[in-house]
N, C-alpha and C positions, 0 to 999 in steps of 0.2 A: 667704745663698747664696754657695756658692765664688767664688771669680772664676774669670775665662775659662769659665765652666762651662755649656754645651750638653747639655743632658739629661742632664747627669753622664759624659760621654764625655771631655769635656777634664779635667776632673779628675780624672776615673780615672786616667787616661794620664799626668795629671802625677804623682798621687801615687805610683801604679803604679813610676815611674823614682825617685822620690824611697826608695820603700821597698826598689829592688833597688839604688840604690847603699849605703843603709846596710846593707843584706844582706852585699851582696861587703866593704864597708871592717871589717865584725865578724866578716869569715871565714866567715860562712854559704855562702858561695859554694862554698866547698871540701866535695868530696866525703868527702875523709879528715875531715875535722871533724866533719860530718853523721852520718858512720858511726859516729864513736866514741862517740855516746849511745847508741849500742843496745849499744856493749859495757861502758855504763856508767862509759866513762873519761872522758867528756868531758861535762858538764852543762851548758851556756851557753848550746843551746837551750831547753832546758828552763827556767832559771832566768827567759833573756828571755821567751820565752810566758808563762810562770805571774804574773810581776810586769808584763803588760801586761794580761794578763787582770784581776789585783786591782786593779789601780790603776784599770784604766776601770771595773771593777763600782762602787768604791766614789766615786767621779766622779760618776757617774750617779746615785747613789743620794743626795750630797749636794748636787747640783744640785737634785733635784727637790726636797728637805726645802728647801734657800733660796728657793724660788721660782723659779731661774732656768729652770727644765726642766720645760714641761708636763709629764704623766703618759704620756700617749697622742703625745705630739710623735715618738719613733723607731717606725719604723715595724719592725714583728718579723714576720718572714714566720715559715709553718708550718711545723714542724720534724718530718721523719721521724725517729725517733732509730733505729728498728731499721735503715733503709735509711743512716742516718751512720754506726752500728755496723759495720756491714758494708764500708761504704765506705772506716772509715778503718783497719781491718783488713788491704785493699787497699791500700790505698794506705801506709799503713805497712809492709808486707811489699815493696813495691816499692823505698820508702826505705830500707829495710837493704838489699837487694841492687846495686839503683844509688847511694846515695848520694847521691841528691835526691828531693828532691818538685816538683810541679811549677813552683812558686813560685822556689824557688832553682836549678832547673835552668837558666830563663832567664837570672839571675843571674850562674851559668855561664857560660854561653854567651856572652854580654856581654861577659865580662873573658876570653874567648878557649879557654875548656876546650873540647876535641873532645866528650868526653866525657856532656859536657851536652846535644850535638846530638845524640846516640844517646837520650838520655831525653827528651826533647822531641819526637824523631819517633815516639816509643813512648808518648807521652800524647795526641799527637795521633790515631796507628791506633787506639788504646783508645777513645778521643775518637767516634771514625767507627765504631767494633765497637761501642760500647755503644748509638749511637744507631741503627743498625741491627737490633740484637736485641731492643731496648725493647718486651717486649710483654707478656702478663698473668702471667709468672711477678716480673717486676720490676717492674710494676705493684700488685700484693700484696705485697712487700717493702715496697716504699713507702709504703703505707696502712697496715702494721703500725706501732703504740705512737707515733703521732701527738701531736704539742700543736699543738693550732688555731692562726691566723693573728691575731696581737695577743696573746697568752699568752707570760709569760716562765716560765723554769722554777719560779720561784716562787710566777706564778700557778697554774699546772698542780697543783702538788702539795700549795700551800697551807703554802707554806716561808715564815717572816718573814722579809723581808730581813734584817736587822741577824744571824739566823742563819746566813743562807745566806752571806754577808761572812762571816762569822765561820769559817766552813766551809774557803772560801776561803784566808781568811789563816792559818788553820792548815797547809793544804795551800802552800801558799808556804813557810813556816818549814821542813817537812818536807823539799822540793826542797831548798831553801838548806841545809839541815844531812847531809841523806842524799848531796845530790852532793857537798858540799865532801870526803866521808866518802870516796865512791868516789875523788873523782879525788886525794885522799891517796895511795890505796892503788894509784890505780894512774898514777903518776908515770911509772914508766920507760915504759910501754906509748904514754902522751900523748907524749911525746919523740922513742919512733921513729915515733909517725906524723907530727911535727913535722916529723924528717929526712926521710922518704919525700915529702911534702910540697916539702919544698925541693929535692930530687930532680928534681924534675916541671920 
């Protein structure tokens, strides 16, 4: 069990500060940074997500082969995938135009960007609009292309693990080869958002 840990409220909270200051000290904070994945100059989120995600897949998968890791010990809530589809559609269309998501807006905000507090009070109205609209049109969204509660993607589909890793870490080699590719190519463009940056 965590320490200091209250129904998982304290170490939210701590981990929570722990992961926004490595946020802001790797420049995720920056909205100019953020933006520049989508113009494909700038890979570093990308490369961080994709090699957090392999590493704990295959963590997990050699913990349980040691023994160390019951099978059923993490618990997997049910996963919508048409209503994450949707969502992160959303919310990816919000991150190219603000230049955060909600995660690193706080981040933001923290280390002083105005900027941030405009998208934080705009995830919190979204926040109060969605819970107010919530009725049976996004109720069947939600119900649509379900994997049940305790099913990973691999039980769902009937994927072997050692392929589904495998999958995986192809998809990593690809991020690390196709963005080193991009942000080659596009050098000058990462420099003046550098300078705009130090502008600020």
């Amino acid at each position: 069990m965590f320490p200091l840990n209250d129904n998982g409220m304290v170490s939210g909270l701590l981990c929570g500060v722990l992961f926004g200051y490595v946020l802001e000290n790797a420049g995720f904070g920056s909205p100019v940074k953020l933006s520049a994945q989508f113009k494909l100059t700038d890979w570093a989120v990308f490369k961080v997500m994709f090699t957090a995600i392999v590493v704990a897949a295959v963590g997990l998968w050699l913990m349980r082969l040691g023994g160390l890791l019951k099978p059923d010990s993490i618990a997997v809530p049910q996963a919508a995938l048409m209503a994450a589809a949707v969502g992160g559609a959303l919310v990816g269309a919000g991150f190219a135009v603000g230049g955060y998501c909600p995660g690193t807006s706080v981040a933001g905000l923290f280390s002083g960007r105005l900027d941030a507090l405009v998208f934080v009070v705009g995830v919190v109205l979204g926040t109060i609009g969605f819970a107010a609209f919530y009725g049976a049109a996004l109720k069947s969204l939600k119900a649509a292309w379900l994997i049940a509660e305790g099913d990973t993607f691999t039980d769902a589909y009937a994927i072997p693990e050692p392929v589904m890793l495998g999958i995986l870490g192809f998809a990593l080699i690809a991020v690390f080869y196709f963005g080193s590719w991009f942000e080659r190519r596009g050098t000058g463009t990462v420099t003046a958002q550098q300078a705009l940056e130090g502008a600020r």
